[in-house]
C-alpha positions as CSV (number, residue, x, y, z in Angstrom):
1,X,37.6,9.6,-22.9
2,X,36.9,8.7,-26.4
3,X,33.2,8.6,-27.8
4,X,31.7,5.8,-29.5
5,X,31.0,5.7,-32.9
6,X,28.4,3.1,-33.1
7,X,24.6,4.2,-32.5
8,X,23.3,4.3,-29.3
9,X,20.6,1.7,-30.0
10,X,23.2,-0.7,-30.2
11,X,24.7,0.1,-26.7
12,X,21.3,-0.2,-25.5
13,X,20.7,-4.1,-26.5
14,X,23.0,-5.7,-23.7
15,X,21.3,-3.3,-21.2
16,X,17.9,-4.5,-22.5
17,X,18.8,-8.1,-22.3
18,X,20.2,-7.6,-19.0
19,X,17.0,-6.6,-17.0
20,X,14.4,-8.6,-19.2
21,X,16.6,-11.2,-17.8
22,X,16.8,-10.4,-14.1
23,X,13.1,-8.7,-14.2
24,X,11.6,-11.6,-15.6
25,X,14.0,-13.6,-12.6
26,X,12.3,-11.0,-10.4
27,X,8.6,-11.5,-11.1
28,X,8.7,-15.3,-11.7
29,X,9.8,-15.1,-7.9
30,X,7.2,-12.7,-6.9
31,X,4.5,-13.8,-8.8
32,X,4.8,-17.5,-7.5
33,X,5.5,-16.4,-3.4
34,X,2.0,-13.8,-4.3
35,X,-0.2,-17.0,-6.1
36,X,0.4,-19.0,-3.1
37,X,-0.2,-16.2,-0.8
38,X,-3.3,-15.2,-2.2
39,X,-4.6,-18.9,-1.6
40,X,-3.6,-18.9,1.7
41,X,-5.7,-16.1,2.0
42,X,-8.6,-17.3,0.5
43,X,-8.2,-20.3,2.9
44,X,-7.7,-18.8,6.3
45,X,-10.7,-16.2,5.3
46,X,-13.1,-19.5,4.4
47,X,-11.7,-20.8,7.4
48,X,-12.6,-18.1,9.8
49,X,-15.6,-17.1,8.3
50,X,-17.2,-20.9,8.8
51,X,-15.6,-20.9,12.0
52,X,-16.8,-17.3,13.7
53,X,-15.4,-18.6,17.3
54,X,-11.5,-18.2,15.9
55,X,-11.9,-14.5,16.4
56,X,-11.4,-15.2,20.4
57,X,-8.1,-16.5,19.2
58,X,-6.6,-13.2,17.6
59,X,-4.7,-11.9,21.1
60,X,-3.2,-15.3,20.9
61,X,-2.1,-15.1,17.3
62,X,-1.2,-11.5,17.8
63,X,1.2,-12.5,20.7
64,X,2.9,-15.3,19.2
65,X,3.3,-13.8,16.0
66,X,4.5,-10.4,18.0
67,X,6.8,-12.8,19.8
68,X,8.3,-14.3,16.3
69,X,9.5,-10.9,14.9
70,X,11.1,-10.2,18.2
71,X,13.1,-13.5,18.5
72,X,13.8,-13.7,14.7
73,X,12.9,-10.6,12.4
74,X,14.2,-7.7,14.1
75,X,16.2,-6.3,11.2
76,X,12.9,-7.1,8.9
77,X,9.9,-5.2,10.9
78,X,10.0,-2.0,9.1
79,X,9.0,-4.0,6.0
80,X,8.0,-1.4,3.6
81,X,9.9,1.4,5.2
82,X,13.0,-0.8,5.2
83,X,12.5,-1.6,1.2
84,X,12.6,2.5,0.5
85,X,15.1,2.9,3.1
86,X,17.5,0.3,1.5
87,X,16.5,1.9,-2.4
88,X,17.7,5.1,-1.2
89,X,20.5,4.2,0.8
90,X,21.7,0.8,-0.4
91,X,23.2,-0.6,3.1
92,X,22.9,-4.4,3.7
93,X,21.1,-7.4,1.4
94,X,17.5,-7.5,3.0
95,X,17.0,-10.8,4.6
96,X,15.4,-13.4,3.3
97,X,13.7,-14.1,6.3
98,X,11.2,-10.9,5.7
99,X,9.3,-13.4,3.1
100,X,8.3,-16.0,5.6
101,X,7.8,-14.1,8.5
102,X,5.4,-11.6,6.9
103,X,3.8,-14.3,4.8
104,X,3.1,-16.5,7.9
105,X,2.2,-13.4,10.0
106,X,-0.5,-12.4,7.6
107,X,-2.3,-15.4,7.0
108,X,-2.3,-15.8,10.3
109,X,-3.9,-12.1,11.1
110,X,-6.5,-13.1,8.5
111,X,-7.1,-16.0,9.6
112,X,-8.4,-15.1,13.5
113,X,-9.7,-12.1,12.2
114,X,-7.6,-9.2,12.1
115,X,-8.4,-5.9,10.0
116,X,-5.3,-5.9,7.9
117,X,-4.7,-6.3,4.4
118,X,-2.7,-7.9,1.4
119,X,-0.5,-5.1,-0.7
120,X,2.6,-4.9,2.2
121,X,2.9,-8.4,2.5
122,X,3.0,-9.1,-1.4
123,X,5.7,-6.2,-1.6
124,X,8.0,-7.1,1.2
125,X,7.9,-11.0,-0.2
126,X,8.8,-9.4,-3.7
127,X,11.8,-7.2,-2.4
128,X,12.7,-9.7,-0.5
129,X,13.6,-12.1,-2.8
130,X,14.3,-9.9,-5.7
131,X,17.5,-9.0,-3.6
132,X,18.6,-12.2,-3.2
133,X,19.7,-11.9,-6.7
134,X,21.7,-9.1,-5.4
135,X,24.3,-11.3,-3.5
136,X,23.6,-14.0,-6.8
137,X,25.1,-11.8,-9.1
138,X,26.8,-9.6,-7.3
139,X,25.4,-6.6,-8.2
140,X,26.1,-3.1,-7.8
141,X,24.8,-0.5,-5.5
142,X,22.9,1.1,-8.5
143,X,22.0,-2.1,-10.0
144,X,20.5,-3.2,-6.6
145,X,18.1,-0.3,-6.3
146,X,16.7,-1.1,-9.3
147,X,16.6,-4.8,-8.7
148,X,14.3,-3.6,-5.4
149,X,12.2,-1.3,-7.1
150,X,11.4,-4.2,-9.9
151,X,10.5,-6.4,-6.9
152,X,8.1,-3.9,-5.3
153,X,6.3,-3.5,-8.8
154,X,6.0,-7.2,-9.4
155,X,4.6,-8.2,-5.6
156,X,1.9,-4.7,-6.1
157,X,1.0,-6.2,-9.7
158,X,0.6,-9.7,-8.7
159,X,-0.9,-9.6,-5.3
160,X,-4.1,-7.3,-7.5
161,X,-4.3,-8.0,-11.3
162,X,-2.6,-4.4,-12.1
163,X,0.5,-4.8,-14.0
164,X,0.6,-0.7,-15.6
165,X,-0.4,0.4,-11.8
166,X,2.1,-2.1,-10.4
167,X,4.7,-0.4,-12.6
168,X,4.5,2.6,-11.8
169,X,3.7,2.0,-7.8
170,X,7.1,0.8,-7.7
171,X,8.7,4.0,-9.5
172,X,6.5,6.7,-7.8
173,X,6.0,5.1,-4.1
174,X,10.0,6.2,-3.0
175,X,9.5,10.2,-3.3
176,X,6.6,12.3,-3.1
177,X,6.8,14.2,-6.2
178,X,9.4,12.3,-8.4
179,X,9.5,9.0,-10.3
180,X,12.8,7.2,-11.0
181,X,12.9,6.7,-14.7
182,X,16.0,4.8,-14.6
183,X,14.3,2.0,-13.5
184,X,11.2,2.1,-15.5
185,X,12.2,-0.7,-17.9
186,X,12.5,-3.4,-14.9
187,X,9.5,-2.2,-13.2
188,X,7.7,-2.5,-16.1
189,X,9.2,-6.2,-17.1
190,X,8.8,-7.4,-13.9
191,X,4.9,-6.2,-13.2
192,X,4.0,-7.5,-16.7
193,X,5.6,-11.2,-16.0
194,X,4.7,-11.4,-12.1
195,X,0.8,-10.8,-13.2
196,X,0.7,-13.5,-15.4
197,X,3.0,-15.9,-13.4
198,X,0.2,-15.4,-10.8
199,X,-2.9,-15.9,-13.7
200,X,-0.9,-19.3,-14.6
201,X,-0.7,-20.6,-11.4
202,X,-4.8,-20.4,-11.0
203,X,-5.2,-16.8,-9.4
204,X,-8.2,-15.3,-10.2
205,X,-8.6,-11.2,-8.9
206,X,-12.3,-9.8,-7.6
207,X,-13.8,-8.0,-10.5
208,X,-15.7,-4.1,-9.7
209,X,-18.1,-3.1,-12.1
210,X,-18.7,0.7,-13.2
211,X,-21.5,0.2,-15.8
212,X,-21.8,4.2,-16.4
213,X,-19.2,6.7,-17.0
214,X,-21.2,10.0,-17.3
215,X,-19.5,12.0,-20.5
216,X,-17.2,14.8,-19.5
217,X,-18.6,18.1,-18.0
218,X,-18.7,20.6,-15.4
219,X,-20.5,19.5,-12.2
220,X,-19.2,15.8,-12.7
221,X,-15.7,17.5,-12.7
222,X,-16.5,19.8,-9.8
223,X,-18.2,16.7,-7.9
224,X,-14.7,14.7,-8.1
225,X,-12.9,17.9,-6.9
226,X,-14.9,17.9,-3.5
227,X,-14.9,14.0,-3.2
228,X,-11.4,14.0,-4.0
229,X,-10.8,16.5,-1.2
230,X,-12.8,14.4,1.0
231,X,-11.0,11.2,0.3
232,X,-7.5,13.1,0.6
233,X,-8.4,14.1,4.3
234,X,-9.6,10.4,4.8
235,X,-6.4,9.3,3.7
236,X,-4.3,11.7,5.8
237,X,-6.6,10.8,8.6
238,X,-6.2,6.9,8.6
239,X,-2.4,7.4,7.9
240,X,-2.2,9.6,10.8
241,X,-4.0,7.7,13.4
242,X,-2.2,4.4,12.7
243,X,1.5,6.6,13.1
244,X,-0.1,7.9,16.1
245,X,-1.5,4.4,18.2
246,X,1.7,2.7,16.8
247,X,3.6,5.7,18.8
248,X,1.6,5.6,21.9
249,X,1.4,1.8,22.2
250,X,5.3,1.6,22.0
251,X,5.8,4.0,24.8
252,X,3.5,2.4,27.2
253,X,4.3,-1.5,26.1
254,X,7.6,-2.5,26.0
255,X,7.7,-5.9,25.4
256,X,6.2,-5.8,22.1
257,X,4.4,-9.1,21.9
258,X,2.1,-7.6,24.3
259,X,1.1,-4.8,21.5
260,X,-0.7,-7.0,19.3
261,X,-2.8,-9.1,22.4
262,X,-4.1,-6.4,23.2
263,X,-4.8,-4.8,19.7
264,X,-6.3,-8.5,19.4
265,X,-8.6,-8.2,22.7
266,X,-10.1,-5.2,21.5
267,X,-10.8,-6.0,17.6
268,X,-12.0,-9.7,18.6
269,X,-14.4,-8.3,21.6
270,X,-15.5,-5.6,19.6
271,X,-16.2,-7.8,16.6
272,X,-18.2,-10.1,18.7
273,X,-20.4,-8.6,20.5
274,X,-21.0,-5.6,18.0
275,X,-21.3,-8.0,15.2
276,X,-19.2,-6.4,13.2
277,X,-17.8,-9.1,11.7
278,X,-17.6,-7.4,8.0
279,X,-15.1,-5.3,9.3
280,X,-12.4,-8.2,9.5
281,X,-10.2,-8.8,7.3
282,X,-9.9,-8.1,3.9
283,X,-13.9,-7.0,3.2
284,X,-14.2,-7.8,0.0
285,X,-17.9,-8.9,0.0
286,X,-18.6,-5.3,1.4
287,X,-16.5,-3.7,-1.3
288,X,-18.4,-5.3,-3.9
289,X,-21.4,-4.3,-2.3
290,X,-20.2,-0.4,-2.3
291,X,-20.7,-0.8,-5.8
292,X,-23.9,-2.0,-5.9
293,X,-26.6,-0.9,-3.5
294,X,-26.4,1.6,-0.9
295,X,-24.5,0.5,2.4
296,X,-24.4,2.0,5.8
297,X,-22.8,5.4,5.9
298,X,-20.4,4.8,8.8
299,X,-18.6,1.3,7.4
300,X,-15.9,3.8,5.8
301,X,-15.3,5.0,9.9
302,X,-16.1,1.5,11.7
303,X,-13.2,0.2,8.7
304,X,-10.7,3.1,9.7
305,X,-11.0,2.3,13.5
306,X,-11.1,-1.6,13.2
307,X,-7.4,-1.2,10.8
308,X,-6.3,1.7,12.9
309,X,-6.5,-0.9,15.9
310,X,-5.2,-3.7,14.2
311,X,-2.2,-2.0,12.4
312,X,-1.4,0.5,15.2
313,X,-0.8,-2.8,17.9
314,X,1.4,-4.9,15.4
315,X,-0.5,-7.2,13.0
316,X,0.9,-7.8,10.1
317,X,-0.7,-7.4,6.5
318,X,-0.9,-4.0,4.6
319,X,-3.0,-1.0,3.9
320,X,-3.9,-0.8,0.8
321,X,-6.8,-2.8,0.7
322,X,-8.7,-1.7,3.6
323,X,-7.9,1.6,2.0
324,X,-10.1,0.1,-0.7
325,X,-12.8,-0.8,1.7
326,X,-12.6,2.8,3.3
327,X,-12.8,4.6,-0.3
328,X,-15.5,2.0,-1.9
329,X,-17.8,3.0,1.1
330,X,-17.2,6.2,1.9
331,X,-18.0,6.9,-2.2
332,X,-21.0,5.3,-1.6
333,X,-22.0,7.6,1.7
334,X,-20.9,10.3,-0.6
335,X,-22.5,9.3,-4.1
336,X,-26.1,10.6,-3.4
337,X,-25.0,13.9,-1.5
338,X,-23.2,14.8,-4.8
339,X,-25.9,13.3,-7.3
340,X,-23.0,10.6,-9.0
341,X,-23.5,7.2,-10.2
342,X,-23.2,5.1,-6.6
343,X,-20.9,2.5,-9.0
344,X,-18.4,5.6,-10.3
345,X,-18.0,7.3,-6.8
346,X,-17.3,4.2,-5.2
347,X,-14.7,3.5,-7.3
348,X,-13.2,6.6,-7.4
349,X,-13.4,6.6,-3.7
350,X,-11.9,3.1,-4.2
351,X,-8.2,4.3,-5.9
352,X,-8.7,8.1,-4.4
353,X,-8.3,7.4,-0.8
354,X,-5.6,5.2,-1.7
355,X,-3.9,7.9,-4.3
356,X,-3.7,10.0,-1.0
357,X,-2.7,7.8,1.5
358,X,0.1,6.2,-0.5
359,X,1.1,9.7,-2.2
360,X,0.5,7.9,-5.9
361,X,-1.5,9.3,-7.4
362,X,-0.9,8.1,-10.8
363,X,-0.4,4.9,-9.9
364,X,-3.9,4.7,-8.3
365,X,-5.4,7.0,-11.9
366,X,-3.9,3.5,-13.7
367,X,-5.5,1.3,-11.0
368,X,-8.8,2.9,-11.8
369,X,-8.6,2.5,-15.8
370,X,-7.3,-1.1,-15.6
371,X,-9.6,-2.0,-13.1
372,X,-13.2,-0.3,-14.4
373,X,-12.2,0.9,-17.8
374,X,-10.0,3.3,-19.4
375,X,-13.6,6.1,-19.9
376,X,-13.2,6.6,-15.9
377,X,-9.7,7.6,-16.6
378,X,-10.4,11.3,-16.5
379,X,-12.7,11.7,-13.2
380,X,-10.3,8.7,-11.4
381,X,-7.2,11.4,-12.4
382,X,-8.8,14.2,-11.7
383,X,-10.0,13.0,-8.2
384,X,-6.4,11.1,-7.0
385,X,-4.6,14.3,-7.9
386,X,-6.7,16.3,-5.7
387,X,-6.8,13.7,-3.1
388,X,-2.9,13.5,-3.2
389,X,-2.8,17.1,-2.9
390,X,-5.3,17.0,0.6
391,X,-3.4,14.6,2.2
392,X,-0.8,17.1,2.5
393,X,2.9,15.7,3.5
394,X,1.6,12.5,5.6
395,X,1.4,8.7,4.1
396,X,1.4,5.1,5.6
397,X,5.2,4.5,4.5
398,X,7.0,7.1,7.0
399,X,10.7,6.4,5.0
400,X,8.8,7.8,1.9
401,X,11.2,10.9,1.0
402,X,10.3,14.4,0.0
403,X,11.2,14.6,-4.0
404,X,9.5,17.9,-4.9
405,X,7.1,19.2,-2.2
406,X,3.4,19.7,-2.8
407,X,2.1,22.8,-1.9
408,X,4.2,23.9,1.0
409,X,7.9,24.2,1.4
410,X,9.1,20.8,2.7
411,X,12.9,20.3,2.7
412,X,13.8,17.8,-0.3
413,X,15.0,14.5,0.7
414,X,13.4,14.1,3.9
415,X,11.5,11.2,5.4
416,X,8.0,11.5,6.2
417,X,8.5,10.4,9.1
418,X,11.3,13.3,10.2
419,X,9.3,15.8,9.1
420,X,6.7,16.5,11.7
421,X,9.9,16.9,14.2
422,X,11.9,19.4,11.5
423,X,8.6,21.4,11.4
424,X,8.5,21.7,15.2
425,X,12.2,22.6,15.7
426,X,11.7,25.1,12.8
427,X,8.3,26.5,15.0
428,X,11.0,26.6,18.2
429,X,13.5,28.4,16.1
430,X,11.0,31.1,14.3
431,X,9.4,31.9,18.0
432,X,12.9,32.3,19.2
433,X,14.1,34.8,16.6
434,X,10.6,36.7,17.3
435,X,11.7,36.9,20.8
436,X,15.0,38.1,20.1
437,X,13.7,40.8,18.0
């Protein structure tokens, strides 16, 4: 093979023109389907909250919407999973479908009152139609991974106001403990463009103040250590749950529109006659309070369950912002305990719980500096690492692969998913050769 004599730089500029081109294809997509999801949102929460008697009408919802994905989105239901799933192993052009049905089905869960939130539904509508492009132009397997990962970062950075933590979500979400450079350029494009696609078309994103950053030093370090460990167990714990009642609710119900009627009993009933209402949803009044005055200590655990519920028996949203909810109060629980700011820990609680759950931690260190300011970079980074670290090999996306393992040996390249099962056969096969010997 003969080697080219002109400079590399040169080589680069059709590559370069080729992904600002399909990026910028990519976001203007996902930024538009994320505007008008967002005001859907902000309709059908107005709605229900001037209309509290809707909530009664959530087993309903959940049962047709249950009913739709069983008629006509089979192949699309693992939404998030089936995005990594198809970046790793490039199979079949996701349907276009998975934008409508998880658009409709969210709006829908917000709207009679369901604890489920925005980020999956913004992601799956972004990867979605990013791969259209795929059959378009043809693309390659290679080309179509990356054309996936760009739509991931665009729907993430539109859906929240976070292009650099968009970016990177869509690079370091895949595999715990690796980032996919290759791609870095489109993710980056396509986060950039989708954010201000959504800003044109009138989106406006909930602003979280910090007012004080303490300066760097010992026990503020220390205090982000043990909060980060906390938030990292919070994490694991909320990830785990949802697996689990998702699990148990499939082996008992087999028709599956029954999950979500009666997830939907229970939330509604619960929400009613509890008055609990500030559970449902999205939360962002409460959020917004986390940071400003001192709020019950048990909303972080009333949050988990009401989600845990929702999520577990089949509504549709995402995770990531009652994640936000869950880390926003539970930093305010913890704020006084460890003599911090109530504004910093709450929005270190905010991206750290998140960091853990999700296993992105420096995606959720960028959140934090975009979102309150680059001075909390340092406490946000030192708090998501440690929170990554404590949630140990569990996260909400159960295709999520094994890049590098944390702390303990993990074999590389398996799902999240598979590995509580390889762990238990490797328990059955270490007892065995104690036996033996």
């Amino acid at each position: 093979m003969k080697s080219s004599t002109r400079p590399e730089q040169i080589d680069l500029l059709p590559y370069m023109g080729k992904w600002l081109l399909l990026a910028s294809a990519v976001a203007v997509l996902a930024g538009s389907a994320s505007a008008f999801f967002l005001l859907a949102l902000d309709w059908a929460t107005a709605t229900r909250l001037a209309h509290r008697w809707l909530i009664w009408l959530l087993p309903l919802a959940g049962f047709v919407v249950g009913w739709l994905y069983l008629r006509f989105g089979r192949q699309v239901e693992a939404g998030n999973n089936l995005l990594i799933d198809e970046i790793h192993d490039p199979k079949q052009v996701i349907p276009l479908r998975m934008a409508p049905l998880v658009l409709g089905g969210t709006v829908v869960s917000h709207l009679f009152g369901a604890s489920v939130g925005r980020e999956g539904t913004a992601v799956q509508m972004g990867g979605a139609l990013a791969d259209q492009l795929t059959r378009l132009f043809r693309l390659r397997h290679e080309d179509r991974r990356i054309i996936l990962m760009a739509g991931i970062s665009a729907g993430f950075a539109s859906v929240f106001g976070t292009p650099l933590a968009g970016a990177i979500f869509g690079l370091e979400v895949l595999a715990i403990g690796r980032l996919r450079y290759d791609a870095i350029l489109p993710c980056m494009v396509a986060a950039i463009v989708a954010d201000q696609v959504g800003l044109l078309w009138g989106v406006h994103h909930t602003r979280y103040a910090v007012p004080v950053v303490p300066p760097v030093a010992l026990w503020p370090l220390l205090a982000m250590v043990i909060a980060g460990a906390v938030f990292g167990l919070t994490g694991k714990a909320f990830a785990e749950l949802t697996h689990a009642l998702g699990g148990w609710m499939k082996q008992r119900i087999g028709y599956a529109p029954l999950r979500p009627l009666l997830g939907g009993v229970v939330v509604a009933s619960t929400a009613w006659f509890l008055g609990a209402d500030r559970y449902l949803g999205l939360g962002i009044p409460s959020i917004v309070a986390a940071f400003q005055q001192p709020l019950a200590p048990y909303d972080f655990a009333a949050k988990i369950a009401f989600t845990v519920v929702s999520l577990g028996s089949g509504f549709k949203g995402g995770e990531v912002t009652p994640l936000f909810y869950i880390g926003a109060t539970l930093g305010n629980a913890l704020a006084p305990l460890l003599n911090m700011p109530l504004p910093l820990l709450a929005g270190i609680g905010f991206v750290a719980v998140f960091a853990g759950a999700a296993n992105t931690p420096i995606a959720s260190t960028l959140m934090a500096m975009e979102l309150f300011g680059a001075e909390i970079g340092v406490y946000a980074a030192t708090a998501c690492v440690v929170s990554y670290l404590f949630s140990g090999h569990t996260g909400i996306y159960r295709s999520q692969r094994i890049g590098h393992a944390k702390h303990r040996h993990a074999p590389e390249g398996i799902r999240l998913g598979e590995l509580p099962a390889y762990r238990k056969e490797q328990a059955r096969r270490d007892a065995a050769e104690q036996t033996e010997r």
